[in-house]
C-alpha positions, 0 to 999 in steps of 0.5 A, a space after each residue: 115644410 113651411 106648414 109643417 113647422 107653422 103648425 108646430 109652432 102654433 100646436 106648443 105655443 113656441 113663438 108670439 106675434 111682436 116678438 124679439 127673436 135672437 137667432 143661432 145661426 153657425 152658417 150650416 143648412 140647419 140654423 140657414 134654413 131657420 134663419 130664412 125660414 123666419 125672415 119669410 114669416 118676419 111681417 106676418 108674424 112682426 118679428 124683430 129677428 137678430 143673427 148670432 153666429 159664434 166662431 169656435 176656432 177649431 177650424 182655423 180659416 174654415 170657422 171664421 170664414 163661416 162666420 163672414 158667410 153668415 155676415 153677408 147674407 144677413 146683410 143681404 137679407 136685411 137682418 142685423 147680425 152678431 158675431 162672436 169668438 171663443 177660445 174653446 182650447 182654452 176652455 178644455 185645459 181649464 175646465 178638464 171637459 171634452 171639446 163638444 161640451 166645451 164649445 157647447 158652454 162657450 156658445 151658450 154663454 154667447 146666447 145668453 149675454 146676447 139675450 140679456 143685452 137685446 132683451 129677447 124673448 126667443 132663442 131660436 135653434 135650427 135642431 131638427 128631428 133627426 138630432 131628437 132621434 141621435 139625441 135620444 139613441 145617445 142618452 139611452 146608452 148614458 143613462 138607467 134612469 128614466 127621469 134622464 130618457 127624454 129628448 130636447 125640450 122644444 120651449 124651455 125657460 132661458 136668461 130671461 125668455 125660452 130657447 124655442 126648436 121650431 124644426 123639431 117637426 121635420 128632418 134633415 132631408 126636408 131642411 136639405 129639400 128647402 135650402 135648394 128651393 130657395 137658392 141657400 148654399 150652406 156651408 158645409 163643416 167637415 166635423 159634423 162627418 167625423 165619427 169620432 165625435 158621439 152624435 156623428 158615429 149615431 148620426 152615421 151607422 144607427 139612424 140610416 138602420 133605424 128609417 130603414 124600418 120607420 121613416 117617420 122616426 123622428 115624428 114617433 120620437 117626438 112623440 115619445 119625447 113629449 109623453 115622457 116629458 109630461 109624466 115626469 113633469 106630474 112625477 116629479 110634481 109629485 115627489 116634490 110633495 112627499 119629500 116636504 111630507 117626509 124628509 126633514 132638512 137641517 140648512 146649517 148641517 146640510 143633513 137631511 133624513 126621514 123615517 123609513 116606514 113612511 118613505 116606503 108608503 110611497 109608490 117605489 117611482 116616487 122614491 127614487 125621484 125623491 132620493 134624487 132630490 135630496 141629492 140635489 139639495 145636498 150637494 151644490 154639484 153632482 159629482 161625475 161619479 154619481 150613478 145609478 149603482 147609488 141607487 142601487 146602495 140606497 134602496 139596499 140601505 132601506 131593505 138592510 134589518 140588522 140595526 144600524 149600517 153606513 154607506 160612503 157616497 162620493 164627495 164624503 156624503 154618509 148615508 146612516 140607517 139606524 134603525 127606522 130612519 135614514 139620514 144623509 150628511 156630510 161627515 167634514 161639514 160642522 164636525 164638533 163635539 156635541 157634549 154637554 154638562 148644564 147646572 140645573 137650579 132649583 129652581 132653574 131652567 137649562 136651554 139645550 144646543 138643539 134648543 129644548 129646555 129642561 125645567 126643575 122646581 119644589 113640588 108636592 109629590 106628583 105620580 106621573 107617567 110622562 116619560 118628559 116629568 121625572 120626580 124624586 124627594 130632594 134628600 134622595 140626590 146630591 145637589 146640584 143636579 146636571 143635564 149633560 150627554 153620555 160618557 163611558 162608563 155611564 150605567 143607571 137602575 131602577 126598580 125591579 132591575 137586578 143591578 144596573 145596565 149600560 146606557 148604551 144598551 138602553 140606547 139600543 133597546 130603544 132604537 136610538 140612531 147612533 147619531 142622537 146618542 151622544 147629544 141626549 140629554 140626561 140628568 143627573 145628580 152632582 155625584 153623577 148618579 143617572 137619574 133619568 135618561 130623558 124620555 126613554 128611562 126613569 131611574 131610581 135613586 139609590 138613596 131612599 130617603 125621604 122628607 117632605 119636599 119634592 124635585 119635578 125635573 120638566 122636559 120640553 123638546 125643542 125646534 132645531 
């Protein structure tokens, strides 16, 4: 078993010489064996090694006693020890969560102060092969992702060093083989043979099923677990690149949206991870009720032809299509009125709320085909002119029209996201004339006379 574990270590780069190691140790054969394991490569390897070992209070004078165990032998052995209470009960009644994820956030809150205050490199825990395997049996009846199928990491980044599973390797038989030869009597808690508990009924009527027909699942799982880890780390490596391509932020609203032509581009494995960023940049929490029937509604959204839809996520999060683009927000964040009615001087400039600017001056007649320069003779409008957003009954014309026509209509022929319409800017003369939906539609005044000075309306987007 020694070798076998060196070779890990050595193989994932887990451990270097002259380091800190904290080791989590609850008295069982698994963190026994480990803690021992390390201690006989301890001067070989120059490690300065530190036993924490947590008592949970589930188990009244078991769990303490537990802990007294773990004590003596360290004295015995020579390692300096660590010892801890939680109140998990406590934890349960305030967090609402069950009684295995709360003492599971205790220990590793112990780990973590337990870290920062040595300054250790490592946390070391005893996790073996056959907990890789419930691990992955457990997570493949929880999730339809593939990104979430993938087992526990053997390094990983934590406080200010990694946490480290040398045992990854080997299994339960092998830890149960070496606590013999080396003379460790573990304590033995009766709740890991209670089936009542997730890992326990897996631990008891699958895995014996499963080595029936390989013995050596745990290497083969491991394996997997690795390969798996590797292609969505490129993955997502590469989702990352094009959500910075083709999604767009806003930080203040906490919006985000993209034009679904160039979402599609990408490979579909890229799309669903980059929806699953967005949602983690949106919400500071991912609700519990969050699953893979959001997905499903998502890429639903996309395929949908029919103009413009709206879908409900949980925690008031909307998802809009309005045409070709798709945009997340949170309808209670920011709600305001985005009207508008700005006095354009002439010669004048307005700044507009998303920071694009509207300039008007005197001008020879200039014939132009820029949809943002908009042109008429001064004696054809009533002064002041206005930059202002829609309002009912809003209607415009222009030449070679019969009448005039809605500007919610215009909106809509031009494919305008229902969200853009009522923050559009559009000019218009002092009696309300529109003059010109900037950008989409030049109108005609309905007076047509004419002098010699000219008005050249100017539009320049802004950054916001």
């Amino acid at each position: 078993m020694e070798q076998a574990v060196l070779k890990f270590i050595i193989k994932h780069q887990l451990m270097a010489e002259n380091a800190n190691v904290l080791v989590g140790v609850s008295g069982g054969p698994d963190s026994m064996a480990l803690l021992h394991f390390l201690h006989s490569i301890r001067r070989k390897w120059n490690l300065n090694l530190t036993a924490v070992s947590i008592d949970h209070q589930l188990r009244g004078e078991q769990s303490r006693e537990d802990l007294e165990y773990v004590q003596a032998v360290c004295k015995k052995w020579g390692i300096p020890f660590i010892g801890a209470t939680v109140d998990v009960q406590a934890y349960i009644k305030e967090h609402q969560v069950g009684t295995e994820l709360a003492a599971r956030e205790l220990r590793y809150q112990v780990f973590h102060e337990q870290m920062d205050r040595l300054n250790a490199d490592y946390l070391a825990l005893g996790h073996h092969g056959d907990d890789q395997v419930e691990t992955m049996l457990m997570r493949l009846t929880r999730t339809a992702s593939s990104s979430m199928f993938n087992g526990m990491p053997f390094k990983r980044i934590f406080a200010k060093g990694m946490i480290i599973r040398p045992f990854l390797c080997i299994t339960k038989k092998d830890i149960e083989v070496y606590c013999k030869a080396n003379q460790i009597v573990p304590r033995i808690d009766p709740t890991n043979f209670d089936t009542i508990y997730t890992r326990n009924f897996f631990r008891k009527n699958l895995l014996p099923l499963i080595k029936e027909k390989n013995n050596n699942i745990h290497i083969t799982i491991q394996h997997l677990s690795e390969t798996l880890k590797e292609d969505e780390e490129f993955l997502q490596t590469e989702a990352r690149q094009m959500v910075k391509e083709v999604v767009e932020f806003n930080t203040i609203t906490r919006s985000a949206s993209f034009q679904i032509e160039s979402f599609r581009k990408h490979a579909h494995a890229l799309q669903r991870r980059s929806f699953h960023l967005i949602l983690d940049y949106l919400y500071k929490e991912l609700p519990k009720d969050l699953s893979y029937v959001h997905e499903e509604y998502f890429f639903a959204l996309l395929d949908y032809n029919k103009g413009s839809t709206r879908i409900d996520f949980p925690s008031n999060l909307k998802l809009e299509k309005s045409y070709d683009r798709l945009t997340f927000y949170f309808a209670d964040i920011n709600p305001h009125d985005p009207s508008y009615d700005e006095t354009l001087a002439l010669p004048g400039k307005v700044e507009l709320p998303d920071g694009s600017k509207v300039y008007a001056d005197l001008t020879d007649k200039i014939e132009t085909s820029d949809p943002y320069q908009y042109t008429c003779n001064i004696d054809q409008v009533t002064r002041p002119l206005h930059i202002r957003t829609r309002r009912a009954g809003d209607r415009m014309s222009w030449k070679g029209l019969k009448g005039s026509k809605k500007l919610k209509d215009i909106f809509i022929d031009s494919k305008i996201p229902i969200k853009e319409r009522d923050s559009w800017p559009i000019l218009v003369d002092h009696n309300d004339e529109v003059l010109w939906v900037i950008g989409l539609k030049k109108g005609q005044p309905k007076s047509q006379t004419v002098n010699g000075k000219w008005i050249q309306v100017h539009y320049k987007k802004g950054n916001v």
